[in-house]
C-alpha positions in Angstrom: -6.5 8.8 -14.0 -7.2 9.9 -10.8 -4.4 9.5 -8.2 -3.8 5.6 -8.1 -1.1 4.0 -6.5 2.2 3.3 -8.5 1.2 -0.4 -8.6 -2.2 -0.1 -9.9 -1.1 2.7 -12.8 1.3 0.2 -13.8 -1.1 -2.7 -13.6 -3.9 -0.5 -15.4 -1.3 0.2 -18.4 -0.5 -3.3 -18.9 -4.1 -4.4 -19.0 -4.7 -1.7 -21.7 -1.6 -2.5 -23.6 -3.4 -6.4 -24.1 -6.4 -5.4 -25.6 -10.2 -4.8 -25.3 -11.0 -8.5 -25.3 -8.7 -8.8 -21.9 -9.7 -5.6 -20.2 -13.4 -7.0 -20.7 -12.8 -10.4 -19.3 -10.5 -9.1 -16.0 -13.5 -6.5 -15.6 -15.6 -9.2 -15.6 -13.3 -11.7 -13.2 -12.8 -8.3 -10.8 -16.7 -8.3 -10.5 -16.5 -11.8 -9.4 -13.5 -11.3 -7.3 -11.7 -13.7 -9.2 -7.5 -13.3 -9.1 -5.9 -13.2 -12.3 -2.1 -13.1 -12.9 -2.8 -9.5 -14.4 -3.6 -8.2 -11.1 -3.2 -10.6 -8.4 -0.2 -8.9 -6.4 -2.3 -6.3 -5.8 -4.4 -5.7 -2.2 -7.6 -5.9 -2.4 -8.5 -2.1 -2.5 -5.9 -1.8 -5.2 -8.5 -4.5 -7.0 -11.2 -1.9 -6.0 -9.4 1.1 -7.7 -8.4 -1.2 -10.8 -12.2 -2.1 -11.4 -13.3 1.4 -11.4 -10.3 2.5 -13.5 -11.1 0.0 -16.1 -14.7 0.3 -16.0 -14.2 4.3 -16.4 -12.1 3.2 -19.5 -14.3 1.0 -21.2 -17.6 3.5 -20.8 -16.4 4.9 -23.4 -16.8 2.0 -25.7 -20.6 1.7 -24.3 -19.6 -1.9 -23.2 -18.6 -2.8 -26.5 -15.2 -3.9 -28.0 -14.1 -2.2 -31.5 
């Protein structure tokens, strides 16, 4: 992780800790900007961060849950 705020590491871990399913669909509603309860007491360039930390993440699956 590169140097996020303590919000958005907290927020990031708590995605990840509900599964690949979840980390797909608030990737997805990010894109959109869409608010989710996951994230939505974050600013808007902590959404920013969040998106490319989760999309960094899920690279590694090639788009595809496991």
């Amino acid at each position: 992780m590169k140097n996020l705020s303590p919000e958005v590491e907290k927020t990031l871990d708590a995605i990840c800790a509900l599964g690949c399913d979840v980390v797909s669909a608030d990737i997805n509603a990010l894109q959109k900007g869409e608010l989710r309860p996951e994230y939505q007491s974050l600013d808007e360039m902590q959404r920013a961060s969040l998106l490319h930390e989760l999309q960094s993440i899920m690279s590694v699956y090639e788009g595809k849950c496991r």
